[in-house]
N, C-alpha and C positions, 0 to 999 in steps of 0.2 A: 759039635754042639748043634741041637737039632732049630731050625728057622723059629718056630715059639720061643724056646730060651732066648735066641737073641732080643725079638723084642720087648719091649718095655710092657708089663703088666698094667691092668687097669682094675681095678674093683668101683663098679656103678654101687653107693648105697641109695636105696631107696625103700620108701615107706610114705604113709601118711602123713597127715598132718598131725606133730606131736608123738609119735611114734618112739623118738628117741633115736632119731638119724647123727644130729652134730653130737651127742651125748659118745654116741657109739665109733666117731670120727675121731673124737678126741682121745679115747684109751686108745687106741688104732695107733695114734701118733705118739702117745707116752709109751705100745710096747718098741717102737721102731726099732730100738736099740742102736743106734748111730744111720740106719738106712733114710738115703734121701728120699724122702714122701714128699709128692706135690699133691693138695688138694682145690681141687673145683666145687666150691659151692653155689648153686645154684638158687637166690632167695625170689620168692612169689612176693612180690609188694615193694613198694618203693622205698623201706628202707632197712637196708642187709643187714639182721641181727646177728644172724647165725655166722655170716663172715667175720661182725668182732667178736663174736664170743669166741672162734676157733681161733681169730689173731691174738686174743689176746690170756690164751688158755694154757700159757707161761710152758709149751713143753719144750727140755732141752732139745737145744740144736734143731727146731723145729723154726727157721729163718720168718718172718714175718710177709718177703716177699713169694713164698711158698704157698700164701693163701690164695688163691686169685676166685674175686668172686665175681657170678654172673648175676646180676639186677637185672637185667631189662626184659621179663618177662620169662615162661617155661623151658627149660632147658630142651625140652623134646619139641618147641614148636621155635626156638631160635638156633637150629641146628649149623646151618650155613654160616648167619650174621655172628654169631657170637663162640661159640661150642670150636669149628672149626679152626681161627687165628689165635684162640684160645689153646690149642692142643700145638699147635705147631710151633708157638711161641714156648713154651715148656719145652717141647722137645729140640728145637734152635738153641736153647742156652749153652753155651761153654760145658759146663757142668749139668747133663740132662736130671732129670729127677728116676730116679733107681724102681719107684713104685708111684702110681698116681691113685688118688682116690676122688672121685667124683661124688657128692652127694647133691642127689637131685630135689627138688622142690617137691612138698609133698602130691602137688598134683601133678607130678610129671608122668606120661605114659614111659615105660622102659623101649619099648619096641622102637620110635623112630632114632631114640638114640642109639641102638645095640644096630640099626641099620647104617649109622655112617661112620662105622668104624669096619666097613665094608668098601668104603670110598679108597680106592689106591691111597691117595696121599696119607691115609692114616693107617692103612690095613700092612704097608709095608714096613712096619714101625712102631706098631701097637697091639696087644692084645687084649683082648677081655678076660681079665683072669676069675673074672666070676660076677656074678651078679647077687648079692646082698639086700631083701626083704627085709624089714624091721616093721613087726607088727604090733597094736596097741592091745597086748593080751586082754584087759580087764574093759578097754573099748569093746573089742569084739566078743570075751562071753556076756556084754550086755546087749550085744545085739546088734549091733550099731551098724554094720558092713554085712546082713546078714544077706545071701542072693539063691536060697533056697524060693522058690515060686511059692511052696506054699506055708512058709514062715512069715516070708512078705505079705503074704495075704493075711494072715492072722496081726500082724503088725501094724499093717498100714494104717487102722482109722487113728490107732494111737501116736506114729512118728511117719509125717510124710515122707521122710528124708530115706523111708526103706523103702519106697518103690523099685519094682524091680526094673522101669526102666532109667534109674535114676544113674547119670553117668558118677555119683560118687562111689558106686556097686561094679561099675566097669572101671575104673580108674584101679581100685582095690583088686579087680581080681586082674587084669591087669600086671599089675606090679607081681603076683603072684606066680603067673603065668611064665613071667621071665625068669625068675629065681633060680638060682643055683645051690641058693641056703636062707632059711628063712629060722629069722630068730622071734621068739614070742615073746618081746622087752617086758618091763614091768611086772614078771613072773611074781613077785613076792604079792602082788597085789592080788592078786587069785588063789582059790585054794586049791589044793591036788585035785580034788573031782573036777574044776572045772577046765584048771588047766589038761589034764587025760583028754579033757572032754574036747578040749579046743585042738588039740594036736591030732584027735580023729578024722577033725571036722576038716581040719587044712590039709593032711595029708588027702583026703576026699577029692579036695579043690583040684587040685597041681596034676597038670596035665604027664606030669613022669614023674620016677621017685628023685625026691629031695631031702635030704637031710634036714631037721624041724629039729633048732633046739631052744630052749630057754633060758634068760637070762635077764639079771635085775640091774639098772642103770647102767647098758649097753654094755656088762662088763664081760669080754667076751677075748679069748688069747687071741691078740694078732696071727699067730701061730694058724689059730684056725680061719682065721678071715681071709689074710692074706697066701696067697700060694693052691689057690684050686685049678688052674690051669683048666680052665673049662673050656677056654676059646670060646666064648659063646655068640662071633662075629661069626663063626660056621657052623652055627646051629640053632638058627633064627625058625627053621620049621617044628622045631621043637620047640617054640615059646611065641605060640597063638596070643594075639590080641582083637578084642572086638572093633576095633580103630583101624587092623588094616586096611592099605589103599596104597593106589600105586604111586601116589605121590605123599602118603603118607601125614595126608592132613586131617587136621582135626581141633577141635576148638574147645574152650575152656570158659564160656562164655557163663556156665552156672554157678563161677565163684568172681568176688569179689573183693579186695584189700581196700585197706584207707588208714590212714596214718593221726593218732591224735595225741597233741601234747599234754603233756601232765603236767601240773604245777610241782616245784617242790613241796614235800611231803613231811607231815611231821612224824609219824612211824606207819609202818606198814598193813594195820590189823583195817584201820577204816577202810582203804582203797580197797585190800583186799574182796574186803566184803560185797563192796558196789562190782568189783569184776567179777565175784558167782554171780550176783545177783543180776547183771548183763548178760552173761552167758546164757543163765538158763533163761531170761523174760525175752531176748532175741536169737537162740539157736545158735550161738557162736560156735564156729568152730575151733578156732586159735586166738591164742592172744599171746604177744610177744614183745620185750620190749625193754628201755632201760627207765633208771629212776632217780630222782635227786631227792635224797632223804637231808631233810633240814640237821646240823651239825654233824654231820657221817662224812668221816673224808675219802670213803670207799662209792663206788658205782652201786645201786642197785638191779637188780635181773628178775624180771618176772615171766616166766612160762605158763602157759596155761592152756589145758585143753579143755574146750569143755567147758566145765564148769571147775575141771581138779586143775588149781592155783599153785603153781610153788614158788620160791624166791630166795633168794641170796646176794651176795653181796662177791663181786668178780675181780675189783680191780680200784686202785686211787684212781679220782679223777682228775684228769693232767692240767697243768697250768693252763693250758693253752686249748682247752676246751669249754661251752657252756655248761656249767649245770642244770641241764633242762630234761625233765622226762620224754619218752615220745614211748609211743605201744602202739606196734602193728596189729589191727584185727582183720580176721580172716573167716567169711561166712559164703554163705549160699547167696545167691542173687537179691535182690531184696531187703539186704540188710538194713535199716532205719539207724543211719548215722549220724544223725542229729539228736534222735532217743537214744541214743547209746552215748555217744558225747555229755548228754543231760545226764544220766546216770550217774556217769564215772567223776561227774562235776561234783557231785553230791548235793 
């Protein structure tokens, strides 16, 4: 058996904000087919949606304490404090976890993470069995990430947020950069010309060939996810970032979270409406979160990028919980949380 086999794989997902990263964690864990998965999610904002929605995302034999989620800020800039006792405590267990999966915070750079799995204490015990892109197909044939200089240019007076030296352009290619496989989520939302057109456009980007596929609410074979054996711990010169440094610092200071409660709700069509209308009057970038719909003995779930809103309903809520909304948003510096609070007030 050769030293990779032995150790335990890792699959980093990462993508954007809204890209459809826990979407794509969760079918990951319904194909597992009895293999022990441990995933690390990584949530931006103080309060970790994405960790209950994968707890509580009902897949067999998929143990509850198997979720382990990191809060306290970007996976790539709390590598030491949290990421590290994190990984060695999975791999300590009696019963190690057979596959881990990581999904990062949508502004996470891949690079300072893919370097401390370089660190002895994890490099003799760990591999990176690949690295996993999830991009926002219908995001980006609008433009949105676009970091051609002179697309930027024609863009700019219209959407400040495409400067090209805007770190949401390096964050994006970035993530790119690392990939091992980049899937273009949301396929059905774009039509063939554009998606042709977007698979041109990213293969362009990527600094070697990667395999670019697509696929409609992260639905994508385990099969192909997991098992790439990339080791991409030994092949960090092939996955350029604009952030290198030797100590690998780098700040995140252009975005911003904040946490607002919701009242209970009497159906979902009004609020709806106030979060487009939030989105687009302040630039939002995400919005996330749960919801207490008056007479509904089930949780409500609102995602939202952007301005495209969806919703569902995930789970009973427990005896021994408050029914109380809360929705994380997530914008660019700047964001008027008081206007936005007012909004969603109606």
């Amino acid at each position: 058996m050769s030293a990779l086999a032995e150790k335990i794989p890792v699959t980093i997902v990462t993508g954007f904000l809204g890209a459809g990263k826990t979407t794509l964690v969760r079918h990951a864990l319904g194909g597992a087919r009895g293999r022990r998965i441990a995933v690390i999610v990584n949530e931006f904002g103080a309060l970790g949606i994405d960790g209950e929605l994968l707890a509580s995302c009902g897949v067999a034999g998929c143990a509850e304490d198997n979720i382990v989620e990191l809060a306290n800020g970007c996976l790539c800039c709390t590598v030491a404090e949290d990421f590290l006792p994190t990984m060695a405590a999975l791999l300590d267990r009696a019963l190690p976890p057979e596959h881990i999966l990581i999904e990062t915070s949508g502004l996470a750079l891949p690079k300072p993470l893919l370097k401390a799995f370089t660190w002895p204490a994890i490099r003799e015990r760990v591999s990176v069995d690949g690295v996993i892109a999830v991009l926002d197909a219908p995001a980006i044939a609008a433009g949105r990430f676009a970091d051609d200089p002179r697309a930027v240019a024609e863009q700019r007076a219209a959407d400040a947020s495409l400067d090209h030296d805007n770190p949401l352009a390096e964050v994006f290619e970035d993530q790119l950069n690392a990939a091992d496989l980049v899937l273009l989520n949301k396929a059905d939302l774009v039509d063939a010309a554009a998606l042709a057109r977007l698979r041109a456009e990213i293969a362009a980007k990527l600094p070697r060939a990667v395999k670019i596929l697509a696929s409609e609410e992260g639905k994508i074979d385990p099969a192909i996810l997991l098992g790439l054996a990339a080791a991409a711990e030994n092949d960090l010169a092939a996955r350029p970032s604009h952030h290198d440094a030797v100590d690998g610092a780098h700040e995140h200071d252009d975005f911003v979270s904040f946490v607002l409660e919701i009242p209970e709700q009497q159906d979902f069509a009004p609020l709806l409406a106030r979060l487009r209308a939030a989105a687009e009057a302040h630039d939002i970038l995400r919005m996330k979160g749960f919801l207490a719909m008056r007479g509904k003995p089930m949780r409500g779930v609102i995602q939202g990028v952007g301005a495209r809103i969806q919703h569902h309903f995930d789970r009973p809520w427990r005896s021994d919980e408050t029914r109380a909304g809360r929705l994380v948003v997530i914008g660019q510096r700047g964001l008027d949380q008081a206007a936005i609070a007012a909004m969603l007030a109606g």
